[in-house]
C-alpha positions in Angstrom: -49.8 -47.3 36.7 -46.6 -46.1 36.2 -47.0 -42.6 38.7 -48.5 -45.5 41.5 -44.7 -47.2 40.4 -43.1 -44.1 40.8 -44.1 -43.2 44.0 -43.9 -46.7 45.6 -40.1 -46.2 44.5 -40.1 -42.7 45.8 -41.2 -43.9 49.2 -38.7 -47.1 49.4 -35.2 -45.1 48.5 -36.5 -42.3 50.9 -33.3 -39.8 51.0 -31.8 -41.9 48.0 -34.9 -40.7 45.7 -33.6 -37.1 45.3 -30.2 -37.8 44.9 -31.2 -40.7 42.1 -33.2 -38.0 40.3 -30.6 -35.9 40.5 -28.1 -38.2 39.1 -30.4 -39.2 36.3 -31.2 -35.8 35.0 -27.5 -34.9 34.8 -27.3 -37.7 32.6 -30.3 -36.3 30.6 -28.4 -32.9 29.9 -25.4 -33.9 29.5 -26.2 -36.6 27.1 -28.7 -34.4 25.0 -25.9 -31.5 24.3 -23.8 -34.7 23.4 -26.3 -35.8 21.1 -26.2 -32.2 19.7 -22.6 -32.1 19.0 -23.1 -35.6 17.0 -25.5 -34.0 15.0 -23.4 -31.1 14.2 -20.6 -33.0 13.4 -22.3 -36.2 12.0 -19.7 -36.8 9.1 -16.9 -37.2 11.2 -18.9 -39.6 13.9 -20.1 -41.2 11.1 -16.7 -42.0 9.4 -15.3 -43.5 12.1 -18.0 -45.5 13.1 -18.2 -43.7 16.3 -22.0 -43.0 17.2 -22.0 -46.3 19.8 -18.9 -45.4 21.5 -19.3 -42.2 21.7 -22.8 -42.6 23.5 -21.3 -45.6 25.3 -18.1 -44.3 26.5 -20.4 -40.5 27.2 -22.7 -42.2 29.8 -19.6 -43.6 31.7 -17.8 -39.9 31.9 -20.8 -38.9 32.9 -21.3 -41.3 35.4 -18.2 -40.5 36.6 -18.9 -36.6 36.9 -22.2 -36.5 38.4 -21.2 -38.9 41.2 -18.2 -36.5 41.7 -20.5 -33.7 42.6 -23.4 -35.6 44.4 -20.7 -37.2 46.7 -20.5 -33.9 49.2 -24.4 -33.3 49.5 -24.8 -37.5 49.8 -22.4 -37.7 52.8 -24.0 -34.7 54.6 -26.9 -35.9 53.9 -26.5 -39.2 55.5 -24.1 -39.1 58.1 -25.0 -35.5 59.5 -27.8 -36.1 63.0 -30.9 -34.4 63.4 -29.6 -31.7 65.8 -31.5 -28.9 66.1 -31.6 -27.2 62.6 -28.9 -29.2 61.3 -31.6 -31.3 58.8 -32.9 -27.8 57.0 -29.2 -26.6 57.0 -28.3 -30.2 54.6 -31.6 -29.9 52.8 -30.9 -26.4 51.3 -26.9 -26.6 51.0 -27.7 -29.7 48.7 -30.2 -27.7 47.0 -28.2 -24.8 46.1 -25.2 -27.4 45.5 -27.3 -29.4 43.1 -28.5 -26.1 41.0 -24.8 -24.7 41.1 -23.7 -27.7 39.8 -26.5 -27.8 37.1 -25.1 -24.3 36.2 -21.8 -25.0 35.7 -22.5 -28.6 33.3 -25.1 -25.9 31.5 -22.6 -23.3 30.8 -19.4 -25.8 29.9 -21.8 -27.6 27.6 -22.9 -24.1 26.1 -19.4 -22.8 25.5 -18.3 -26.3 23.8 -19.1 -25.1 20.3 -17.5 -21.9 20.5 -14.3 -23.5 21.5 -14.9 -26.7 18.9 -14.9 -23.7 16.3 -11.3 -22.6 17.7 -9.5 -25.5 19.0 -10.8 -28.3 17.6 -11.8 -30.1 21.0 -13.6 -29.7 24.1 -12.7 -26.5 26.4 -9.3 -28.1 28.7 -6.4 -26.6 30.0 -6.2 -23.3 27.8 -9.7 -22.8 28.7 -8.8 -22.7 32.7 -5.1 -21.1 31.8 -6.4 -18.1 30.1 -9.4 -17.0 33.1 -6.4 -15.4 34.9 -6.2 -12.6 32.2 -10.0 -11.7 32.5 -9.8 -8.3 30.7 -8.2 -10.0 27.6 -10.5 -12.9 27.7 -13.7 -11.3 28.2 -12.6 -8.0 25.6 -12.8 -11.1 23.4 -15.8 -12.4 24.4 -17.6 -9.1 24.3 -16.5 -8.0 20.6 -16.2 -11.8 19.3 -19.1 -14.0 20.4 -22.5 -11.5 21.3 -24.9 -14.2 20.4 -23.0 -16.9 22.2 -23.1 -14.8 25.5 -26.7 -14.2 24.9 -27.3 -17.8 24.4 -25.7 -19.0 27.7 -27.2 -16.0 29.5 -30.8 -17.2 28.6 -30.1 -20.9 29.1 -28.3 -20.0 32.7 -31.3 -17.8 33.9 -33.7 -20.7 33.1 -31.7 -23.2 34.5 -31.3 -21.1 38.0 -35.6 -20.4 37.8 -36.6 -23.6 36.8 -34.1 -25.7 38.1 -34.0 -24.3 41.7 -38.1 -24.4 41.9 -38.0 -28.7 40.4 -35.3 -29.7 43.4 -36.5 -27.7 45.9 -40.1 -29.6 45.6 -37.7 -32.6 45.0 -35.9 -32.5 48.2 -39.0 -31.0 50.2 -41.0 -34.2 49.2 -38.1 -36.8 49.7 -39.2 -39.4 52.5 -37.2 -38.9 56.2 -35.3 -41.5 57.6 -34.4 -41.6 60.9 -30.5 -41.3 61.3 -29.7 -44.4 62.4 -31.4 -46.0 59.2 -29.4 -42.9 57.4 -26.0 -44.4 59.1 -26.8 -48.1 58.2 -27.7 -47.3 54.6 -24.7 -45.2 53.7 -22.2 -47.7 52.9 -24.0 -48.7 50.4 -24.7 -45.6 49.2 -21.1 -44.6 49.5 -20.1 -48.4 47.7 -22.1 -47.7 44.8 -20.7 -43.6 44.4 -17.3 -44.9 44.7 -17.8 -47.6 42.3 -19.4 -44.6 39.7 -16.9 -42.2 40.7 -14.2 -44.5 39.9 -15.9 -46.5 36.5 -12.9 -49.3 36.9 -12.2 -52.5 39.0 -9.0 -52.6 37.4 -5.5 -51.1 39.0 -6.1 -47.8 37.4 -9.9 -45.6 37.8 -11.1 -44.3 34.2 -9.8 -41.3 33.0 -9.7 -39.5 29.6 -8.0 -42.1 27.8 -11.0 -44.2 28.2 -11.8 -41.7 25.0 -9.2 -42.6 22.4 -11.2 -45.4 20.7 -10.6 -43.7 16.8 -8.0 -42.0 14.8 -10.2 -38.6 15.1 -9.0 -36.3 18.0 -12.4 -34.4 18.1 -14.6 -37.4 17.8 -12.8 -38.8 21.2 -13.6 -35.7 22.5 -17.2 -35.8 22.2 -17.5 -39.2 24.6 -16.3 -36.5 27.1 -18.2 -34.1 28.5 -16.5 -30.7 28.7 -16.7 -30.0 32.3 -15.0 -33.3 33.5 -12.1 -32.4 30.9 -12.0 -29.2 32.1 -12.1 -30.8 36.0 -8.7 -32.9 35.0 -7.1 -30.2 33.5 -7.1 -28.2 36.5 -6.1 -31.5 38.4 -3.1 -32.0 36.0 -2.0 -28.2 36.3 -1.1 -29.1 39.9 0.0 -32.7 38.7 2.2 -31.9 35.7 2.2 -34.6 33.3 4.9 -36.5 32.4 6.4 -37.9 29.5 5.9 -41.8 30.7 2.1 -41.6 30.2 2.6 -42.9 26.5 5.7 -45.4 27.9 9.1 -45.9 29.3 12.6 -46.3 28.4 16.0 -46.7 30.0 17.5 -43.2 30.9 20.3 -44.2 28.8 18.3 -45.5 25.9 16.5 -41.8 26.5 20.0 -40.0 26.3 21.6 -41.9 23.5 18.4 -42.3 20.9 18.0 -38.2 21.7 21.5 -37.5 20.7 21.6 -39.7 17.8 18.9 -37.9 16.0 20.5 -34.4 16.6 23.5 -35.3 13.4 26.0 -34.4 16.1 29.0 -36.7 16.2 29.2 -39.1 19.9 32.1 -37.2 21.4 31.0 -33.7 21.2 28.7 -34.9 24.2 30.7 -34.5 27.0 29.3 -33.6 30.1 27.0 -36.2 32.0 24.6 -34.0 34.0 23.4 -31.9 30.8 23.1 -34.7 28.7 23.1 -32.3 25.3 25.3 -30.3 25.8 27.3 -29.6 23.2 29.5 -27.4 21.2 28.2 -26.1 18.0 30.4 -25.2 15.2 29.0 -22.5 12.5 29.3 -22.8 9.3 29.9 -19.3 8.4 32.7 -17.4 10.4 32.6 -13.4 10.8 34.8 -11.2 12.3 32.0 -8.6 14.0 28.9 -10.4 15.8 25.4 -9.4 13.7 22.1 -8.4 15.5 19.4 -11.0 15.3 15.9 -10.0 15.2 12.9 -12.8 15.9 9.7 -11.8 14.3 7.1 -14.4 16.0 4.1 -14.2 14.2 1.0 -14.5 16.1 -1.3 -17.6 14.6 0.4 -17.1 11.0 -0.2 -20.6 9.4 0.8 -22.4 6.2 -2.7 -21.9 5.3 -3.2 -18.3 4.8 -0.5 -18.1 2.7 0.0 -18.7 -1.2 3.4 -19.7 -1.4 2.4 -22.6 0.9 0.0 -23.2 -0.9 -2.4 -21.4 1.5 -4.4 -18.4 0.5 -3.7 -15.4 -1.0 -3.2 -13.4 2.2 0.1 -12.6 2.6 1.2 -10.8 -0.2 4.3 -9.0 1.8 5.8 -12.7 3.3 5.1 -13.4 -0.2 7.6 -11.3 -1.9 10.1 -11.6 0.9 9.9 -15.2 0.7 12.4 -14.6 -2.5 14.7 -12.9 -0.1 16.7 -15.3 1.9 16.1 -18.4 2.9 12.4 -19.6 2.6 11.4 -23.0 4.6 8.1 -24.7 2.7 8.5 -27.7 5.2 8.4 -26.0 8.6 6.3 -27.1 11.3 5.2 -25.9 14.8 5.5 -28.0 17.9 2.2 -27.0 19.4 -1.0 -24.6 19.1 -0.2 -22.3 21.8 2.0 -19.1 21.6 4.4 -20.0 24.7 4.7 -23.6 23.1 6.2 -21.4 19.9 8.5 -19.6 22.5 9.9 -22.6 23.9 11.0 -23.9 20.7 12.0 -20.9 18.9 14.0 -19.3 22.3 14.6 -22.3 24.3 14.8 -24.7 21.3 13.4 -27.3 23.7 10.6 -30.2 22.9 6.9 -29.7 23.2 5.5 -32.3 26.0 2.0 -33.1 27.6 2.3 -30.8 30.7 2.4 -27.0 30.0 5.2 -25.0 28.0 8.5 -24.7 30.2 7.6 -20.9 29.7 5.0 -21.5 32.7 6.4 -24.3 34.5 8.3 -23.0 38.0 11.6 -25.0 37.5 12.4 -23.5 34.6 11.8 -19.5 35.7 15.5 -19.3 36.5 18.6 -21.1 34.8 16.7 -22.5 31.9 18.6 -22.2 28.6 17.6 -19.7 26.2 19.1 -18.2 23.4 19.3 -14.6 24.8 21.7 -16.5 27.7 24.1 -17.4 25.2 23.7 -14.1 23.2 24.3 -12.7 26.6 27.4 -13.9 27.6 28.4 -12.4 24.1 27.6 -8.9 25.1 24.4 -8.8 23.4 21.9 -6.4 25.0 18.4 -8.5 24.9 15.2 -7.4 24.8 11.4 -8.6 23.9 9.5 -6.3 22.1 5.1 -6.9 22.8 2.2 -4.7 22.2 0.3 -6.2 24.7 0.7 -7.3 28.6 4.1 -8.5 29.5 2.5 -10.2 32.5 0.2 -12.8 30.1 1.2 -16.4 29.5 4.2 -15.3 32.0 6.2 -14.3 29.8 7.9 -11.5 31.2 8.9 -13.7 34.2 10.2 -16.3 32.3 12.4 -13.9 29.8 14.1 -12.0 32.6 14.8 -15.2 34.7 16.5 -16.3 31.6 18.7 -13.8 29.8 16.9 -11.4 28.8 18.1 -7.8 29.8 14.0 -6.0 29.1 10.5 -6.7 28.5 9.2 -3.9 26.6 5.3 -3.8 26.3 2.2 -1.6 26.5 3.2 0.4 29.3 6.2 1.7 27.0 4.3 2.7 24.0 2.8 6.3 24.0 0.0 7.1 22.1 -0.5 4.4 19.7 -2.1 4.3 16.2 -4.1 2.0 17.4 -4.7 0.0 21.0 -7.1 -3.0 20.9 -8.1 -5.7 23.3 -4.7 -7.5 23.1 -2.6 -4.1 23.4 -1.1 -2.3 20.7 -1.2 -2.6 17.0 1.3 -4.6 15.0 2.2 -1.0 13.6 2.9 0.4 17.1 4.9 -2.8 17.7 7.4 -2.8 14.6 7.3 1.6 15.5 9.0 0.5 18.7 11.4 -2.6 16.9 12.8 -0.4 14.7 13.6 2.7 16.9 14.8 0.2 19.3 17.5 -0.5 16.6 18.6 2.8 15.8 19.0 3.6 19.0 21.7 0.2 19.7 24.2 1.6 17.3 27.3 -0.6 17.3 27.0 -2.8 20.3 25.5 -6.5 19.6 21.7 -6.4 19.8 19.2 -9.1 20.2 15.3 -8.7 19.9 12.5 -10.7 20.3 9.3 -9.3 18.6 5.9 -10.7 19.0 2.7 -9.6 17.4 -0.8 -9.5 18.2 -3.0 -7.9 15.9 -4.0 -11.4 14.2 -5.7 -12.8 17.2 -9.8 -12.4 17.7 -11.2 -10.1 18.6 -8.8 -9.3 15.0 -9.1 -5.5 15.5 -6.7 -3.4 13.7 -6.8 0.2 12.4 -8.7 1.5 9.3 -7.5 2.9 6.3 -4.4 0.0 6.0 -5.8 -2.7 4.1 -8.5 -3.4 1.6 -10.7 -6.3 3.4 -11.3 -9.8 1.7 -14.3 -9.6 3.6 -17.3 -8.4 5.9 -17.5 -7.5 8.1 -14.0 -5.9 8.7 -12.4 -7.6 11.8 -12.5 -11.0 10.7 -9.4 -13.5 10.5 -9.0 -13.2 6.9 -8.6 -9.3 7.1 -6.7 -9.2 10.0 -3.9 -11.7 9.3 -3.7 -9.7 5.6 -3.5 -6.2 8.4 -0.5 -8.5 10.1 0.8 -9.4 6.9 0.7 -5.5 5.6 2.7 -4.3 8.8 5.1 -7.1 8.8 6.5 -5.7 5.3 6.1 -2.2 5.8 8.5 -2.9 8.7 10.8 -5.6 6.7 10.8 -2.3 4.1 11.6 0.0 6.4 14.8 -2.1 8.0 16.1 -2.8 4.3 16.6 0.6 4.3 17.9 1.5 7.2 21.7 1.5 8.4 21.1 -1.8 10.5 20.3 -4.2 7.7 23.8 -4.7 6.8 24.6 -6.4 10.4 21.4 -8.1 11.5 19.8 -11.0 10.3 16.0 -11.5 10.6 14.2 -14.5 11.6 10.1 -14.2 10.8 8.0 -17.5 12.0 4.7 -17.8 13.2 4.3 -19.4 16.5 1.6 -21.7 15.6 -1.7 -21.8 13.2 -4.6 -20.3 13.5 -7.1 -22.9 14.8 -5.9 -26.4 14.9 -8.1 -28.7 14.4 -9.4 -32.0 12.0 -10.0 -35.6 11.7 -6.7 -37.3 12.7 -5.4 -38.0 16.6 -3.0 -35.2 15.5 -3.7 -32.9 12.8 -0.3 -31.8 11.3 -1.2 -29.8 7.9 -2.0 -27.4 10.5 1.4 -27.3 12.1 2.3 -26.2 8.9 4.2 -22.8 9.2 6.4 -20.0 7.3 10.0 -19.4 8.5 11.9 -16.8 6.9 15.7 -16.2 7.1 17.0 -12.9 5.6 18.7 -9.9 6.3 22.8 -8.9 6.7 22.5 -6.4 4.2 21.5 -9.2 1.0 24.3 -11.5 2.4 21.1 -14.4 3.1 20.7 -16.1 -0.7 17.4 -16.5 -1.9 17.1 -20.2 -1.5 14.3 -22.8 -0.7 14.9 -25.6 2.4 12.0 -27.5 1.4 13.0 -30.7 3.9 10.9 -31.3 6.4 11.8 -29.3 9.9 10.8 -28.1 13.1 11.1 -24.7 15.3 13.4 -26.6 17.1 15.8 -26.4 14.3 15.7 -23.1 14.1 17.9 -21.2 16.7 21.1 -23.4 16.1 20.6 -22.5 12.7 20.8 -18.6 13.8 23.5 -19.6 15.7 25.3 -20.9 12.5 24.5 -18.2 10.0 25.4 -15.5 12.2 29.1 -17.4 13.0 28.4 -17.9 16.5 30.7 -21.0 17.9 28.9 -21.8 21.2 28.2 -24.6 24.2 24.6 -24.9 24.4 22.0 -27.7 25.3 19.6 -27.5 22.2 18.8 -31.1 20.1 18.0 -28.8 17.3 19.8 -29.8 13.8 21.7 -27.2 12.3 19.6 -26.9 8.7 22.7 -25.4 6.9 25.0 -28.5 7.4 22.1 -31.4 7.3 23.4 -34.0 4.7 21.3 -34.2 1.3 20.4 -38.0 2.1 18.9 -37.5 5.8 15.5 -37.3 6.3 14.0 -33.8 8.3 11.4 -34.4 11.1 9.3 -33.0 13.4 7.8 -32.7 16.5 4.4 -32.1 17.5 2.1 -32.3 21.2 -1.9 -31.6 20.6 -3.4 -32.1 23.8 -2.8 -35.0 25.0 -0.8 -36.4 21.5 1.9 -36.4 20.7 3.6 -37.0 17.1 6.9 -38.0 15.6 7.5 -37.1 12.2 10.5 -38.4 10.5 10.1 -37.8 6.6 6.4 -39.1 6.2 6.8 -41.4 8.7 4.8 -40.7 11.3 4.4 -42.3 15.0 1.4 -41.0 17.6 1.4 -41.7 21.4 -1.7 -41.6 23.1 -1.8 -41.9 27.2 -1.6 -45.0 28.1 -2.1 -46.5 24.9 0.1 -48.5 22.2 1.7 -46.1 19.6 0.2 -45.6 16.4 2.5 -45.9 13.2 1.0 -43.8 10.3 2.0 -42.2 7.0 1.5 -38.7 6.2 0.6 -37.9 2.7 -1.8 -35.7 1.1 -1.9 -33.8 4.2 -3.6 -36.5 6.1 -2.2 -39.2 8.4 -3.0 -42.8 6.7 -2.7 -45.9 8.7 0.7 -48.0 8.5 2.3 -50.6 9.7 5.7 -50.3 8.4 7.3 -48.5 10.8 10.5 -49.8 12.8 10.9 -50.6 16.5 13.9 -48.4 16.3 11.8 -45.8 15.1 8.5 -45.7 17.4 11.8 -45.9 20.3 13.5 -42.9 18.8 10.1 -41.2 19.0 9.0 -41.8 21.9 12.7 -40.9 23.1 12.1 -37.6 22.3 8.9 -36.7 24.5 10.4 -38.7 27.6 13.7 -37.1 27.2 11.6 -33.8 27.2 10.0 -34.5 31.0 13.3 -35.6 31.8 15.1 -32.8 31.4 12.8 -30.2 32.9 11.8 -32.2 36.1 15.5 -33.0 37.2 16.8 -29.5 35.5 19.2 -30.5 33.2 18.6 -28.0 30.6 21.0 -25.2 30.8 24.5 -23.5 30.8 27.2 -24.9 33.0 
């Protein structure tokens, strides 16, 4: 009964048959690896009560994707005549376009897991950023995730075999219409593609946001489907998102809320078309200018070390922790390296669209530290193991003060060169002789490490592992930590400690992820100040703070009186009785922290007020207008600035 159903149907909807199929079994695999993903993270779904709209909101994204990619074979299909051997030419290009495209849900739905494990989400725009450095990503594939690449190899072979054979019989055995019945049916065809391709009668068609039903980030994730997230973050990189998506305010409500919070009294706010600028008195005055050294820390979080109450990992940062001024509150304003970079050396504010370090109206005449250091007669440099090219660094730095980009081009014969460049020995090496060779002129150097980043390779014979096997993240960031103080050792005893002061922070944590919309106990970073020659007390800032804060409080310690654009607070003069906050973007979030108050903005959704405590985000309602404005000052004022290139020097 039901195959004498099935091909009655089959021989009414003619061409629509294939194409319904089609359309029908994308929703089978797409929904079964979803179904998968529940499973595997069951307690989460669970908590939130999510299992309906997950499924519910997955079968609309889906929707939405698969008519996406059945709209190009449907209007060749229809609206192309039977010329010669025009009809075989449509039948096999939406053949192969229907197995491609079967390929391509396959292998995003395959790779989800992997990038779950290390991002806490679906793959999106890190996963499309980083396929331009293909001998860095696939040297981590290769020595990382074996089994994973075996996985998707086997379920791509079968899916080309078994897949091309069931739509080539499906197409082959579709019923003919004539062309003119082809040419009267397709507005319909087309009305009801739009209508999936779009999901919305409203103003607006669906997009991601559809997803934010719960206070878990990951769990929204999973009513996506990875390649449509993927799809939109390619669409956005050409589309850079603004600010407004979570709301809008007056460009003078923008202006003054953002200057309020800085601590900086009204009328040192002078000039109208860089609304921050603003000059910064120190609160220690010196007679000669000291060097300032920037160890960035590659994925160093709060959580691998004990004096954060991390793990025991970091015995070095440890003990140098009780040598100048240790931050126990500091947080990062984003999961990515170059978001690190712009806080650190632009001191600017995290947003949804990229880092300013990749965006193209900020390559020249943005404001970074090294410009002020600069003008000073510093010499600048930034010291990598790696490619200077990745993440665009190297662009960005010498369109913006900095004199060099040293990297793996300028090392020769390293201890050790792995699949993100040289060893974090090989780096410090090249810091340190770098120093010597500067002698009395003012000297600024950014150094970034590498060696804790999978594949985690590092030399043998350094450390004793935690673990096996040896290149694991536990043993390399206790590697990272081990070169970080034989270096810190080495510059306490060399003739430059006396005059340069030393800034170690992490640019973000390793792996972000948990069950909040944004989860900040993995923001949770080491700073370090210390150096000029013991000068730096031992002291604890244990307020809360961000890496914004961080280069005007260089600025101050090292006596530099200067005109500069940064809304960072200067952490040596911040009153007892003011509360520190914090900034943070996570995909598409973005938080406000002030104390424990906490306010999240979701695109195109109301903002969420919450309080953080016990290193989770618990739902609140007693948060002021004045403050959920002030936030959401911060990440409009942020757009703001970049798109109408008001960030700089005079």
């Amino acid at each position: 009964m039901f195959e004498g159903f099935r091909l009655q149907t089959k021989q009414k909807l003619g061409p629509v048959w294939p194409f319904l199929m089609v359309y029908l079994l994308g929703l089978c695999v797409l929904g079964f690896a979803r179904l998968l993903l529940i499973i595997w993270q069951w307690d989460r779904v669970t908590a939130v009560d999510g299992i309906f709209s997950v499924f519910a909101i997955g079968l609309r994204i889906d929707t939405i994707l698969v008519c996406q990619f059945l709209a190009l074979p449907v209007v060749l299909y229809f609206l192309v005549p039977d010329w010669g051997t025009s009809s075989h030419f449509v039948k096999n290009f939406a053949r192969f376009w229907v197995v491609g495209t079967s390929l391509l849900f396959v292998f995003m739905e395959v790779s989800t897991p992997s990038y779950i494990l290390e991002y806490g989400s679906r793959p999106s725009r890190i996963f499309v950023e980083y396929l331009i450095y293909p001998k860095e990503v696939f040297g981590t594939l290769w020595t990382s995730y074996k089994t994973q690449l075996f996985i998707a190899a086997v379920l791509l072979t079968v899916t080309a075999i078994y897949g091309g054979r069931f739509y080539k019989r499906l197409f082959d055995e579709a019923t003919i219409w004539s062309w003119p019945k082809r040419l009267m049916a397709f507005p319909v065809v087309a009305l009801i593609l739009f209508l999936g391709i779009r999901s919305s009668l409203g103003h607006r068609p669906a997009n991601p946001s559809i997803a934010s039903f719960s206070n878990d980030h990951l769990v929204n994730n999973l009513a996506l489907n990875s390649t449509y997230n993927v799809l939109f973050a390619i669409y956005n990189l050409k589309h850079e998102v603004k600010g407004d998506i979570y709301g809008k305010l007056k460009d003078e409500e923008i202006i003054q809320a953002v200057r309020d919070a800085t601590l900086i009294a009204p009328d040192a706010f002078k000039n109208d078309e860089i609304p921050s600028l603003h000059q910064q008195i120190p609160s220690v005055q010196r007679e000669k200018l000291p060097n300032l050294v920037i160890v960035l820390e590659e994925s160093l979080g709060a959580q691998f070390v004990s004096t954060l109450g991390g793990d025991d990992l970091t015995p070095a940062l440890d003990k140098w922790s009780k040598k100048g001024l240790w931050f126990t509150s500091m947080y990062a304003t984003g999961t990515r390296s170059v978001r690190g970079i712009e806080a650190i050396i632009a001191g600017f504010t995290p947003s949804p669209s990229r880092s300013v370090v990749k965006l193209e109206r900020s390559q020249i005449g943005f404001y970074t530290i090294a410009r002020t250091l600069k003008n000073l007669g510093y010499t600048t440099e930034f010291i990598y193991g790696g490619e200077g090219h990745f993440d665009n660094m190297q662009r960005f730095f010498l369109g913006n003060g900095f004199d060099t980009v040293i990297d793996i081009k300028d090392y020769e014969d390293p201890v050790f060169l792995g699949t993100w460049g040289a060893s974090d020995e090989d780096l410090f090496e090249k810091a340190h002789t770098r120093l010597l060779e500067k002698g009395n002129k003012p000297y600024f150097s950014l150094v970034f490490t590498s060696s804790f980043h999978s594949p985690f390779e590092y030399p043998d014979g350094r450390i004793e592992p935690v673990e096996v096997p040896a290149f694991t993240r536990r043993n390399a960031v206790k590697y990272a930590d081990y070169a970080l103080g034989k270096f810190m050792a080495r510059a306490e005893k060399s003739e430059y400690w006396e005059n340069t002061l030393f800034l170690v922070v992490a640019d973000h944590d390793s792996r972000v992820y948990g069950d909040t919309l944004v989860p900040i106990k993995h923001f949770h970073i080491p700073a370090l100040i210390t150096g000029l020659g013991g000068e730096i007390k031992p002291e604890v800032y244990s307020k809360t703070a961000s890496q914004i804060d961080l280069p005007p409080t260089l600025f101050s310690l090292m006596g530099i009186a200067s005109e500069h654009p940064m809304i960072g607070r200067d952490l040596t003069q911040v009153p007892e009785d003011v509360p520190g906050r914090a900034l943070f973007q996570y995909e598409k979030n973005f938080a406000y922290m002030l104390d424990n108050k906490v306010a999240v903005f979701l695109p195109q959704k109301d903002p969420q007020s919450f309080v953080y405590q016990n290193k989770t985000l618990v739902a609140s309602e007693d948060h002021s207008d004045a403050f959920i404005k002030t936030a959401l000052a911060h990440v409009l004022w942020t757009s703001k600035m970049y798109q109408e290139q008001r960030y700089r020097l005079p």
